[in-house]
C-alpha positions as CSV (number, residue, x, y, z in Angstrom):
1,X,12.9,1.2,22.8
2,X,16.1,-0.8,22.6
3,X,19.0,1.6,20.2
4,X,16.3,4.4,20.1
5,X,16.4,8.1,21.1
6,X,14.9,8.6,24.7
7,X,11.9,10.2,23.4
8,X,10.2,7.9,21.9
9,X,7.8,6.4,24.0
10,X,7.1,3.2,21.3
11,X,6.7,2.6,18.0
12,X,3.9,4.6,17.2
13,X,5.5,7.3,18.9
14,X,8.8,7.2,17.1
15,X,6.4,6.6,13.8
16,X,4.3,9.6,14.2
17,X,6.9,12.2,15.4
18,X,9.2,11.2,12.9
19,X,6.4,11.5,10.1
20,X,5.1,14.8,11.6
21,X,8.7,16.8,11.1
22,X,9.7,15.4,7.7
23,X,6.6,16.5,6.3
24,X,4.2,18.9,8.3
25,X,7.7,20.6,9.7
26,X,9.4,20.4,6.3
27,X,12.4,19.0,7.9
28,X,13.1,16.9,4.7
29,X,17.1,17.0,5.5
30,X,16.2,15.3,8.5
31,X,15.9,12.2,7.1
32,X,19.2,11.4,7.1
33,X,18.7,11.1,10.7
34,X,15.9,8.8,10.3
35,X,16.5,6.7,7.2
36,X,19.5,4.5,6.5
37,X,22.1,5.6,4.5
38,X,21.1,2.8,2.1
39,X,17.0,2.3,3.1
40,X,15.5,0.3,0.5
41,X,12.1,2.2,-0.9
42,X,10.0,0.3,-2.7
43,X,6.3,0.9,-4.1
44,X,4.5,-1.0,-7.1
45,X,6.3,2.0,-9.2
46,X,9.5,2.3,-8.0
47,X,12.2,1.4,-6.0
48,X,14.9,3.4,-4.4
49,X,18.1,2.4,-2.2
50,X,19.7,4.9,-0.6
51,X,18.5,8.1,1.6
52,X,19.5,10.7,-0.7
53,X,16.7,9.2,-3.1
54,X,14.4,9.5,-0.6
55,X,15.0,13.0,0.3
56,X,14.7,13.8,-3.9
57,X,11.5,12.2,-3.7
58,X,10.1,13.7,-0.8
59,X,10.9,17.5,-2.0
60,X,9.5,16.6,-5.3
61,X,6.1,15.4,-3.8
62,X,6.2,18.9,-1.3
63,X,6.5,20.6,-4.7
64,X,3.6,19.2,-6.2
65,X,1.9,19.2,-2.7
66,X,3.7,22.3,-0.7
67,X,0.4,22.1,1.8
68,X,0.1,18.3,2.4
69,X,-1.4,17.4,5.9
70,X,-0.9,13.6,7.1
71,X,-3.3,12.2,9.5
72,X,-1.7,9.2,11.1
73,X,-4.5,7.0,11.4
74,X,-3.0,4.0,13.2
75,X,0.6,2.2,13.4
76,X,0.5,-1.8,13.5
77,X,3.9,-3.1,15.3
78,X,5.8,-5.8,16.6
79,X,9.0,-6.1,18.0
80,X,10.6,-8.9,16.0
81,X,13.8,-9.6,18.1
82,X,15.2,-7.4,20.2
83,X,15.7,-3.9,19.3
84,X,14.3,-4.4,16.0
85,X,10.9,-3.2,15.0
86,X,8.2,-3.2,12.0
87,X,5.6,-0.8,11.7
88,X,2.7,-0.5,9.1
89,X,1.4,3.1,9.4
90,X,-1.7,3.9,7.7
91,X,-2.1,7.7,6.7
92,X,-4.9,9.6,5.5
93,X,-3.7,12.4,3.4
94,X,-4.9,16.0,2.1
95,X,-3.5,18.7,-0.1
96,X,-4.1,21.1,-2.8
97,X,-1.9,20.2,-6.4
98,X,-0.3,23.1,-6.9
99,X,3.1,22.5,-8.0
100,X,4.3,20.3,-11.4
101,X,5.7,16.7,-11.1
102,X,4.7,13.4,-11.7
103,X,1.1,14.2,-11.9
104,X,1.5,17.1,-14.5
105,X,0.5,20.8,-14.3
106,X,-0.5,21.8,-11.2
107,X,-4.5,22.0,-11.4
108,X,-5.4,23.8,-7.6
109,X,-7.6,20.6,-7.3
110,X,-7.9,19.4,-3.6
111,X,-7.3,15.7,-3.1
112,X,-7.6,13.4,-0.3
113,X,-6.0,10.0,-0.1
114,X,-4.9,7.0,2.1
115,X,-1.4,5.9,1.8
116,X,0.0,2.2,4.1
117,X,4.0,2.0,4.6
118,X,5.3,-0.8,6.3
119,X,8.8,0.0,7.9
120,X,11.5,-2.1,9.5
121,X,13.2,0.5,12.4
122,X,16.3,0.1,14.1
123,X,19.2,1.9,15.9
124,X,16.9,4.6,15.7
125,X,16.5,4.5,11.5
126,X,14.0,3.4,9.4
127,X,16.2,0.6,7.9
128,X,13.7,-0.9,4.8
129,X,10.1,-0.1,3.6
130,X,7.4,-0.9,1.7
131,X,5.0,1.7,0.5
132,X,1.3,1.8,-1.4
133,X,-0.1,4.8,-2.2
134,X,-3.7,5.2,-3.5
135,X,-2.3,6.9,-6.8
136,X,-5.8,6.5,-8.4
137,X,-7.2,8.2,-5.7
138,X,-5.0,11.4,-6.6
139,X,-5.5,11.0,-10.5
140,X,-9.2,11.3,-10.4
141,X,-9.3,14.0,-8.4
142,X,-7.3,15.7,-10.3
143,X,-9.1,15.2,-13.3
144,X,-7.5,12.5,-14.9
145,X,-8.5,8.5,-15.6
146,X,-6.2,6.3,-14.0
147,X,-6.3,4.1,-17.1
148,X,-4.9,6.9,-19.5
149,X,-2.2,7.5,-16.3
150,X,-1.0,4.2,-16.4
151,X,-1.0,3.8,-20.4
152,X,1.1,7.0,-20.1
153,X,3.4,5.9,-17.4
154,X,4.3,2.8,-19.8
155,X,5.0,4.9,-22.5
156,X,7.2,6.9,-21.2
157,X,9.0,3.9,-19.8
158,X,9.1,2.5,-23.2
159,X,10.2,6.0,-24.8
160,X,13.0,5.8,-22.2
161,X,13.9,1.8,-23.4
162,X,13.0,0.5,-20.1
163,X,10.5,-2.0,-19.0
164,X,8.0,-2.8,-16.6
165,X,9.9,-5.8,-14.5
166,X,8.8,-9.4,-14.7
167,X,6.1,-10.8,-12.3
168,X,9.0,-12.4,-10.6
169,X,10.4,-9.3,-10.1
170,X,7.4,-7.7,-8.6
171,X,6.9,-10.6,-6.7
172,X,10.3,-10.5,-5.1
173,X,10.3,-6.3,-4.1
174,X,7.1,-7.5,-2.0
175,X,9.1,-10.0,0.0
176,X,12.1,-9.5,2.1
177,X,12.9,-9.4,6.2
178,X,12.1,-10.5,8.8
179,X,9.9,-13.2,8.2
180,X,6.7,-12.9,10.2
181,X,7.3,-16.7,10.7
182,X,3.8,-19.3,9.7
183,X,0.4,-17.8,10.0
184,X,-1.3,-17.9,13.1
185,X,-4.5,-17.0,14.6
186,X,-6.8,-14.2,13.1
187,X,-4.2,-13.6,10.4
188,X,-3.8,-16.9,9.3
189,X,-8.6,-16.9,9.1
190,X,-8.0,-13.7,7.2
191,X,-5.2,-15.1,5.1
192,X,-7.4,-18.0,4.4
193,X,-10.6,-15.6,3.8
194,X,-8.3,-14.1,0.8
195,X,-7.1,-17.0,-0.7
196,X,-10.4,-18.6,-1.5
197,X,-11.4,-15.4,-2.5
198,X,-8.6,-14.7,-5.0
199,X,-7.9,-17.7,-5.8
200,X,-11.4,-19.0,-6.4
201,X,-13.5,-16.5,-6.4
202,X,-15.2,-18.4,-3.0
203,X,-17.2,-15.4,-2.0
204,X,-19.5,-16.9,0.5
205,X,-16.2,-17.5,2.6
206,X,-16.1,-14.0,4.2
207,X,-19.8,-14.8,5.6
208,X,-17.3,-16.3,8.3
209,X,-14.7,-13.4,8.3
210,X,-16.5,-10.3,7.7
211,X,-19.3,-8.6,9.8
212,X,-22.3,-7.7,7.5
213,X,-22.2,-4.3,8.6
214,X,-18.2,-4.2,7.7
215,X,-16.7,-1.2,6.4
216,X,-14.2,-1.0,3.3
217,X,-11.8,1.7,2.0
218,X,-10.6,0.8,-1.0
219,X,-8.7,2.1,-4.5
220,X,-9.5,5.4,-5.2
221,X,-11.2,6.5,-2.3
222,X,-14.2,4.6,-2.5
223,X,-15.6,3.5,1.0
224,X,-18.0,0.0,0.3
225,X,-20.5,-0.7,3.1
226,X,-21.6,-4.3,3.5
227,X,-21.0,-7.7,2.4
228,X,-22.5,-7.7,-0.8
229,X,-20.7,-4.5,-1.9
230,X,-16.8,-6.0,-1.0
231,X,-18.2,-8.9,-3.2
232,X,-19.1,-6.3,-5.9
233,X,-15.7,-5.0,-5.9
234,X,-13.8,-8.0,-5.1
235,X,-16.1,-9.8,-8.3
236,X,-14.5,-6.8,-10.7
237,X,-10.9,-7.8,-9.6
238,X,-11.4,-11.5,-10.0
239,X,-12.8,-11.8,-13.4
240,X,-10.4,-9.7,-14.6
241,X,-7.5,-12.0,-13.4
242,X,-9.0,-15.2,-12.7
243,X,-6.8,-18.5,-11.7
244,X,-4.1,-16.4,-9.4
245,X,-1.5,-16.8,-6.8
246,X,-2.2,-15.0,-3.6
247,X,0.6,-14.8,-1.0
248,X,1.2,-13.1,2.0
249,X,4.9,-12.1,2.9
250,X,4.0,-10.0,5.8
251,X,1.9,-10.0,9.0
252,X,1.3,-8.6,12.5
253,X,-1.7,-9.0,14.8
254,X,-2.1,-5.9,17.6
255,X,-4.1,-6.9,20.5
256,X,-4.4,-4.0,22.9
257,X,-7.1,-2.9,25.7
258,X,-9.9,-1.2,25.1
259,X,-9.4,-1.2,21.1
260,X,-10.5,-3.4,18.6
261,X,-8.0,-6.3,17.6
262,X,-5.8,-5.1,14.4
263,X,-4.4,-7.1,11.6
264,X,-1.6,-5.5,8.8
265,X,-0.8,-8.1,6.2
266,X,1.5,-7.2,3.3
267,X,0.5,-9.6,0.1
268,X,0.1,-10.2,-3.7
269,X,-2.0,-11.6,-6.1
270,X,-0.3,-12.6,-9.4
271,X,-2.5,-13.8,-12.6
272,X,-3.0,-12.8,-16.3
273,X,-5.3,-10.7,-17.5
274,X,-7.4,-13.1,-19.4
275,X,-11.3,-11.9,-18.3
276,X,-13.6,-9.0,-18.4
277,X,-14.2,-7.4,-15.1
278,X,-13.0,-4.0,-13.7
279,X,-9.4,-3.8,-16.2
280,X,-11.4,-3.8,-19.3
281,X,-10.7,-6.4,-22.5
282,X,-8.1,-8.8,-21.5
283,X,-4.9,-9.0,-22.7
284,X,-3.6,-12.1,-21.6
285,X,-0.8,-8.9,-19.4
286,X,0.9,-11.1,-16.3
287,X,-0.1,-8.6,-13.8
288,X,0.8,-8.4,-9.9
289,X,-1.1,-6.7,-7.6
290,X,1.3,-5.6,-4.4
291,X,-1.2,-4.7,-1.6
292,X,-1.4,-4.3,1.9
293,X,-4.3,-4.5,4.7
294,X,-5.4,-3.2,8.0
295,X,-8.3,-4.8,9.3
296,X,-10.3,-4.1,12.7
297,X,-11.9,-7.1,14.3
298,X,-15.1,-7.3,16.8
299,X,-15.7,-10.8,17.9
300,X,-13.8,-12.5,15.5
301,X,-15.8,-11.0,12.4
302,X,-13.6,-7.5,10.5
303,X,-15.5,-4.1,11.1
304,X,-13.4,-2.2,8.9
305,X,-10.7,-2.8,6.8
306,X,-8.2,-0.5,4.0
307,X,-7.3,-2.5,1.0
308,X,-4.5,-0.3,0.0
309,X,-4.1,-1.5,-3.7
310,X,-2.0,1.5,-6.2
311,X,-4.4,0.4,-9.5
312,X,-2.1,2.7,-11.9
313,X,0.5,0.3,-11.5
314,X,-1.9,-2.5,-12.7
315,X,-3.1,-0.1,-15.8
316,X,0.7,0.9,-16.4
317,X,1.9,-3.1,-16.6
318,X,-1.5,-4.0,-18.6
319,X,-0.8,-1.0,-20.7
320,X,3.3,-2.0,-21.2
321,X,1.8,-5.6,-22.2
322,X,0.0,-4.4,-25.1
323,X,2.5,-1.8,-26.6
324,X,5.1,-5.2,-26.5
């Protein structure tokens, strides 16, 4: 790897071992090594620019989680010019809450949840990054409804005098470089999958993308077997924001021997909330969803597939819409 310490075998390599001692080896000073001094952060709940945020953040989650464990699933790469690199690394995460933060009093409850981060890496840094954590995941299992935890979070932005930002402004933290260039190939029948289903609720368009027997992790841990089941889920999403705009501003396709063919697209869906489905009454809210996707392909058709979706940003902007 061109500018990287000898180590590192590859991407997933530098990836994991990097991962591994900030978190499981507590080396949380380390990341000055392996951040930029100004590494943009940025989640559906926050943004951050500059490593010393990212250290704050990182003790603050150890001291609500002091044992977390993180099970690198799988790292989805390309090298977009030379010695430049992007990574989405999927993570499947366990600990017990025993510390205060931004989930409240420690409760002892164990929780287990997936978290996607797509990185740009160079000279041996990560250099930008998006993140989505599966935040309602964590606030059920804790005992809490990710609806109350996302009228909360607006209110104490609203206490504070700040707002949620503008669609636009969501829109725009999901975009940024390097551009992934036109869709091609299996991303651009997946792309297209997802923007008949978002857009128009066309359903019967993952007959052609999605294996019957498919697999689906999605918000809050669930795990949906089948067709009809991702239409059941999917169904709750688009009634609540019918008539959307679905984008993709990331993706990478991973062909390797002896594995299944993977796909990690970063996108959005922005719409109003003007229908009943899985967000309750509508509110006529401008809501964006900022999501990202790993998908596993056999024969063309997806096997499995994580819709990492953070659904207590979508209750915290409906919630900031209606206390306006």
């Amino acid at each position: 790897m061109e500018g990287f310490d000898s180590e590192f075998k590859n991407l997933k390599d530098y990836i994991l071992k990097i991962t591994y001692r900030i978190w499981e080896e507590r080396g949380v000073e380390r990341i000055r090594d392996y951040y930029g001094e100004k590494a943009l952060v940025k989640t559906p709940t926050s943004v951050s620019d500059n490593v010393e945020d990212v250290i704050s953040s990182t003790y603050k989650t150890l001291q609500m989680f002091p044992d977390r464990e993180l099970l690198g699933e799988d790292v989805i790469g390309s090298e977009d010019i030379p010695g430049t690199f992007y990574s989405s690394h999927r993570i499947l995460s366990s600990a017990i809450h025993l510390g205060n933060g931004f989930y409240g009093s420690p409760t002892g409850s164990k929780v287990t949840y997936r978290v996607i981060a797509d990185c740009i890496c160079r000279e041996n840094k990560v250099i930008d990054e998006w993140m989505v954590r599966d935040q309602s995941a964590i606030v059920k299992q804790i005992g809490l409804e990710p609806r109350e935890f996302g009228k909360q979070l607006a209110l104490n932005l609203k206490e504070t005098g700040s707002a949620v930002p503008s669609a636009e402004d969501y829109v725009k933290r999901w975009e940024g470089p390097p551009d992934s260039g036109p869709l091609s190939g299996a991303a651009k029948n997946l792309a297209q999958t997802y923007q008949a289903v978002w857009e128009q609720s066309e359903f019967i368009a993952l007959e052609k993308s999605h294996n019957r027997a498919c697999q689906i992790h999605a918000p809050e841990g669930k795990v949906i077997y089948g067709r009809d089941q991702l239409i059941e889920f999917l169904t709750g999403y688009t009634k609540s924001f019918p008539k959307g705009s679905f984008r993709v501003h990331h993706w990478i396709v991973n062909e390797e021997s002896s594995k299944n063919n993977r796909i990690a697209i970063r996108w959005s869906f922005s719409a109003e909330h003007t229908g009943l489905g899985s967000f309750g009454e509508p509110t006529g809210a401008p809501v964006v969803i900022m999501a990202m996707t790993h998908a596993e392909m056999q024969e063309g058709l997806v096997v499995r597939e994580y819709h990492a979706i953070d659904e207590i940003s979508l209750w915290m902007q409906i919630s900031s819409y209606s206390m306006s």
